[in-house]
N, C-alpha and C positions, 0 to 999 in steps of 0.2 A: 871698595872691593880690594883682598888683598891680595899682591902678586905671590907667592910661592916661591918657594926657595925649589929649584929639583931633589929627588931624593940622591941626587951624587954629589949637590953640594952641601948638604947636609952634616954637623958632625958628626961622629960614629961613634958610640950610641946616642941616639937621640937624649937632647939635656934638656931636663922637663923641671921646673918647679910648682910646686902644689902651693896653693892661698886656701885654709879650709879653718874652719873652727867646732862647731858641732860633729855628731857623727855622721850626718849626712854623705859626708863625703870620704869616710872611710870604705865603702868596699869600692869606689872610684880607682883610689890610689893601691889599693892590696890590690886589684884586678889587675891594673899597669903595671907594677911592682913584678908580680908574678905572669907575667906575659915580657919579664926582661926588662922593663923601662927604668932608668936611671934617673934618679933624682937627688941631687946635687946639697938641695934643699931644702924643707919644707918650713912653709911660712905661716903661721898664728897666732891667735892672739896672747896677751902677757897674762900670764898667773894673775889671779884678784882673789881678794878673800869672797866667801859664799856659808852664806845660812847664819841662823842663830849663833853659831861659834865664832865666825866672823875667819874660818880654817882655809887656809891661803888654797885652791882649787888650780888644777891644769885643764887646758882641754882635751877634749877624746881626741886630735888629731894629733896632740903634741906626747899624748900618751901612747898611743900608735909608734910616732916617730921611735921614741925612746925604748919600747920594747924592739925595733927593729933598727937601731942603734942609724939613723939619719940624725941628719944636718938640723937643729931645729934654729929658725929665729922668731923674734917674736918684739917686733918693733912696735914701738907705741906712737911713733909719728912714720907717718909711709911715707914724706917727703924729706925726711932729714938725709944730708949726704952723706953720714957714714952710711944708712940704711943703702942708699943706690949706687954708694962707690960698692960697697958686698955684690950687689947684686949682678954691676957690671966687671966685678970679679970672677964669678961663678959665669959669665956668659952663659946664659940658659938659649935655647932655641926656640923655646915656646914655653908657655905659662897657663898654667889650670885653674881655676877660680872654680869653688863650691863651697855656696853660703861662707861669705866672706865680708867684711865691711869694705863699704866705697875704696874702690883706687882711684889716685892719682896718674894723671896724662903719663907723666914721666916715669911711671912702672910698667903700665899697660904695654906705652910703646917700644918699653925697651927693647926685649925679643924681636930678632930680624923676623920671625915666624908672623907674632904677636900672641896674643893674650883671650884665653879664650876660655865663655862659662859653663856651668850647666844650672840651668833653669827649670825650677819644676813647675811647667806647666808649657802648653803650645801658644808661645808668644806669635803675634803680638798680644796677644789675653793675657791677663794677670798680671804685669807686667807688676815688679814691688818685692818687699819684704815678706809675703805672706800669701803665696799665690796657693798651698794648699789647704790651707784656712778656708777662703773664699770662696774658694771652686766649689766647697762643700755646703757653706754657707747659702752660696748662690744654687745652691740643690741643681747643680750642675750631674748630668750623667757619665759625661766622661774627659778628662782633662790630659796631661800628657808632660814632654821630658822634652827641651830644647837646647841643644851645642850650640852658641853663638859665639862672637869675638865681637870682644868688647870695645866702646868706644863711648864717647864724652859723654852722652845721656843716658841713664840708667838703663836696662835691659834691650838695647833697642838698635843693637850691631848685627852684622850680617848672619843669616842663620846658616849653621852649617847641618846638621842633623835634627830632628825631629822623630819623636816615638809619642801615637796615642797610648792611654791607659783606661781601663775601665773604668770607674766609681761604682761600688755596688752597693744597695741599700743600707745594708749591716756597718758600711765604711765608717769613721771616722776619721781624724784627722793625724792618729796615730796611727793607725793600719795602712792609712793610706802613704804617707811620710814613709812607712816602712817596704811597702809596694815601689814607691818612685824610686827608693833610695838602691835597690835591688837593681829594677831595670835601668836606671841610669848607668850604673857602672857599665852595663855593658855597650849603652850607648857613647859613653865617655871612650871606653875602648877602641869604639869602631871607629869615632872622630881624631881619636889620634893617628892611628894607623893611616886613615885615609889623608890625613895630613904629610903623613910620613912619606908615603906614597906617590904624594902630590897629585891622587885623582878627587880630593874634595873640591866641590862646588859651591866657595859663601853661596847666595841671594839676599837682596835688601827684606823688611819684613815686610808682609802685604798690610797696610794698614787704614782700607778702605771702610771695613766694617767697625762700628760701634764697637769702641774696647772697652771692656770692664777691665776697675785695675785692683790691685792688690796690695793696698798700706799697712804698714807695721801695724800691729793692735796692742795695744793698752787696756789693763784690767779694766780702766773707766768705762771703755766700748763693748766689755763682755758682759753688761747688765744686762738682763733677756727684757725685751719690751712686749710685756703680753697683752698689749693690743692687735697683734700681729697675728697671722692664722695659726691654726694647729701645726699644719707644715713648716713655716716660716720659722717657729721656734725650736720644731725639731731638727733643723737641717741647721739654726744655729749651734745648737747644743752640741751636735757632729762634728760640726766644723771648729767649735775651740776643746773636743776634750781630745786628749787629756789634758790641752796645754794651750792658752791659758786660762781655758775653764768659762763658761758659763755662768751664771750665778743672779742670784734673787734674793729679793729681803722678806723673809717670811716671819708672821707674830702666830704666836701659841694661844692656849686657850687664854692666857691670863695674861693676853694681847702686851706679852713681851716679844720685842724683834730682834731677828737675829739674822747674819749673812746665810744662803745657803746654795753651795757649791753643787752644778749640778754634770757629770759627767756621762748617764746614757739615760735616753728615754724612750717610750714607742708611745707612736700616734693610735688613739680610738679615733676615729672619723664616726662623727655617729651627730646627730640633732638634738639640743637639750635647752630649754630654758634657763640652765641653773647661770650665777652671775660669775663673769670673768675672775678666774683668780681662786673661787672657791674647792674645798678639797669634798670630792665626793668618794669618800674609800670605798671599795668592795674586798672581800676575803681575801683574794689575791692580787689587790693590788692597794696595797693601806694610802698611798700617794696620789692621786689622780685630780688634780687640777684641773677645773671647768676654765676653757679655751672657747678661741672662738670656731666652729668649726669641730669642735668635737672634746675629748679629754685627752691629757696627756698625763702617762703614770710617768711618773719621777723614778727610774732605779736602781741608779745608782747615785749618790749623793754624797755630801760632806760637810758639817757643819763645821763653825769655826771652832780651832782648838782640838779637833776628834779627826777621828780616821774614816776614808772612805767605807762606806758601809751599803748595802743593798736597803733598799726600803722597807724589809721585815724587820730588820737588824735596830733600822735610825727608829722607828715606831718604836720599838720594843723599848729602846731605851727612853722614851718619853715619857713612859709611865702615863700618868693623867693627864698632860698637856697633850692629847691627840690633837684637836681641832685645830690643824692647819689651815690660814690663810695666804693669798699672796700677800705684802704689804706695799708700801711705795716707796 
């Protein structure tokens, strides 16, 4: 549990540094920003080349910083002591983490406040690199946004805030990413204030019930296994599009095989004989893959080398190779 500073020992304005990389946690920091908070800081990861051209990339937090002319660093070892003599220059009073790579003890604890995250999801569930993934994955109904302060084992410090979120059918893991990233900032708001305030209340997490948890995922683990139900592949599919995708090895008529990236699909629930894997087209749906449990129409898709297309679009370009199978 952490003791608290009062708000009259506090420095005046409250000295905050941001830990962020993706855009996740930009309306976080513009929400504080423009509610007054000061930040001294902000901390991200270093430029790396990106893509085919190998063109040196920044991230959307350090792009942020830069249009709004902040402090940026961008350490590539978080324990080296230039890094935490800076830091213990800048005395910050508390510290923000959103989607950030692991800290070290001797960052977290520097802040006499400390150091504190936001989580997408209602830990102690999900607890990982990939908690909106999952939720989806696991055809979870509805999942959520957690303020904790951090401490030596991954996601698993005192909570201070908590916000549920829907999951609604249509979701995926873009929409929904974009859903959390919304209501968090405001959650982030409120945990700072009430910090400021000195009326937050940490609590340990309750960790009595069976956790599901939440691991980085690798393209290898996005291969859809269609021994699994109709459902089962559709709530996969949700859960990695747009990113990092789905995907199946399917052969043509002239039983050549190719990758094929799969980004939205709907379930038929319906009873059929036909064999796992097989494409049974109708008019309006040229894709539809016999499941178990029912068919699922493929539609939106990607093959290698081409651009996302609808399933009228990827047929059309097939010419005579219609006869779609799954392969292995």
């Amino acid at each position: 549990m952490h003791d608290f500073l009062s708000p009259s020992t506090l420095s005046k304005p409250l000295r905050l540094i941001f830990y962020g990389t993706p855009e996740f946690g930009i309306p976080s920091l513009d929400l504080l920003r423009c509610n007054g908070y000061e930040f001294p800081a902000i901390v991200t990861a270093p430029d790396k080349p990106a893509g085919r051209g190998r063109k040196i990339q920044i991230t959307p937090v350090k792009e942020y910083a830069l249009e709004h002319g902040l402090r940026i660093l961008q350490p590539t070892n978080l324990k080296a002591p230039e890094f935490i003599d800076t830091l213990k220059e800048i005395n910050p009073d508390l510290q923000l983490v959103i989607a950030f790579r692991m800290m070290p003890r001797v960052v977290w604890e520097l802040p006499p406040i400390g150091t504190f995250n936001l989580h997408a999801s209602l830990l102690p569930q999900y607890r990982g690199a990939a908690p909106i993934n999952w939720a989806i994955i696991n055809g979870e109904k509805e999942t959520g946004l957690t303020t904790f302060f951090l401490q030596h084992q991954i996601d698993t410090g005192d909570i201070l805030f908590s916000k549920k979120v829907e999951i609604n059918e249509e979701d995926n893991a873009g929409t929904l990413h974009d859903k959390l990233m919304m209501i968090g900032a405001d959650l982030v708001l409120q945990t700072v204030q009430a910090i400021e305030s000195g009326t937050a209340i940490p609590h340990p997490q309750n960790v009595m019930d069976e956790l599901k948890k939440a691991p980085k995922i690798f393209k290898e683990n996005c291969k859809i296994d269609w021994s699994k139900s109709i459902a089962e592949i559709h709530n996969f599919v949700r859960g990695l599009s747009p990113h990092p995708t789905a995907w199946t090895t399917v052969k043509d008529s002239e039983n050549k095989s190719f990758n094929l990236k799969i980004y939205k699909t709907i379930c038929e629930e319906i009873s059929h004989e036909f064999e796992v894997g097989i494409n049974v087209p109708i008019p309006a749906s040229p894709i539809r893959i016999a499941s178990k449990g029912g068919f699922l129409h493929l539609k939106e898709i990607q093959m290698e080398s081409r651009n996302k297309m609808n399933d009228i679009e990827f047929v059309r370009g097939l010419k005579n190779n219609y006869e779609l199978r799954i392969g292995n």
